[in-house]
Structure formats: structure tokens, C-alpha cells
N, C-alpha and C positions, 0 to 999 in steps of 0.2 A: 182912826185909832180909838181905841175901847177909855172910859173917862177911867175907868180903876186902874187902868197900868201905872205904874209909876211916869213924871213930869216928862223924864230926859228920856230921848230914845236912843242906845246906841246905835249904831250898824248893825248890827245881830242880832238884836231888837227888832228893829223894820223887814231886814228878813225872814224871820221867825213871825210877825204880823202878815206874812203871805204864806209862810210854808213853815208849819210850828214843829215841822219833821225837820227842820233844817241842822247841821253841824255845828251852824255858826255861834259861837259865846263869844264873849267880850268878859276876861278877866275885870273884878272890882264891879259888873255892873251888878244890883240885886236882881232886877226882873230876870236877865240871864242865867243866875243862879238859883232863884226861882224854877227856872225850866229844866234847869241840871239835875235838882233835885226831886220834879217832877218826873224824870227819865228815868229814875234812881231807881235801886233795887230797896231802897228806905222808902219809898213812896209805897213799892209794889207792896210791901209788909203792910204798909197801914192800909193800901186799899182791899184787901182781902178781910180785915178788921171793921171796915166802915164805920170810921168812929165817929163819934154827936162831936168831942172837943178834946181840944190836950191832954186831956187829964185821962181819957181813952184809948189813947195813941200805943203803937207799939214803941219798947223803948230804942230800938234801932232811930227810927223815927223823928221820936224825941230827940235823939242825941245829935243826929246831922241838922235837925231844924236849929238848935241850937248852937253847933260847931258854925254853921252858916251867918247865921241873922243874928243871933246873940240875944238877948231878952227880946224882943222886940218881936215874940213866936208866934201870935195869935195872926196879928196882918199878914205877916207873911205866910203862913200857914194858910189862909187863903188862898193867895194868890199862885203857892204851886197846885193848889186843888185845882184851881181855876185853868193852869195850864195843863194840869192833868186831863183835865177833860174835853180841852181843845186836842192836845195829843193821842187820845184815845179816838175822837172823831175823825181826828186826820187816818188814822189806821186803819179804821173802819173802811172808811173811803175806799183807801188806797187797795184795800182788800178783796171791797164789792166791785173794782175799777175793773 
């Protein structure tokens, strides 16, 4: 498992660490929520944007990063980047399969 995930992994977590196309969330965890909102049509807005930082962001964006995570936007913000582009490789794959 990757050292930046957050500590605790739930069960949808560890499945989502094999197959990041997977259904599975777990209500309350972040990293799952992270992924929810990587899936998001709020992600799809800002990746079309390609912003350097927050302050770039579209405000859809902005608004569920913060309905989500609460101040705390910068890390997490990361980290559905980072699941975005695991998601986006798995698609890829699945695609050229």
C-alpha cells in the first residue's frame, strides 16, 4: 500500500487498492470520499481547468472539496487528484483491454 494513503484502511479501501474502478465506499472514511469525489462530475470541472492550486479551482470544485473535507482542502485535494489519475489509468486499461 502507497505511504501517502491515509493510516487506516477500510474494506473499500483495500478493494479500491486492487481495482480503483471498484463500487465499493465505506460511509465516514476520507480516502473513500476522496475517490467519490474523484469519480465526481466536481472533479470532471476542474480537470478540464487544470489548475496550479485552489485558488484556480472551479467553484463547483471548490464547493464539494469543502462540503467534504472542511478546511483541511489543500491535502485532500491531493489526494483525490491522486485517485484521479489512478482512475483515469484504470479506464484507460480497461479500454485498450
Amino acid at each position: 500500500m502507497e505511504a501517502a494513503m491515509t493510516k487506516a484502511l477500510c474494506a473499500a479501501c483495500v478493494d479500491a487498492a486492487g481495482n480503483v474502478l471498484t463500487g465499493s465506499y465505506r460511509a465516514g472514511c476520507r480516502e473513500c470520499e476522496a475517490r467519490a469525489v474523484a469519480h465526481g462530475p466536481a472533479w470532471f470541472a476542474a480537470e478540464k481547468v487544470n489548475p496550479a492550486g485552489l485558488k484556480d479551482v472551479p467553484e463547483i470544485y471548490r464547493l464539494a472539496l469543502h462540503k467534504v473535507f472542511g478546511t483541511d482542502l489543500e491535502q485532500w485535494r491531493q489526494r483525490v487528484k491522486h485517485w484521479a489519475e489512478r482512475i483515469k489509468e484504470a479506464k484507460a486499461i480497461k479500454r485498450n483491454a
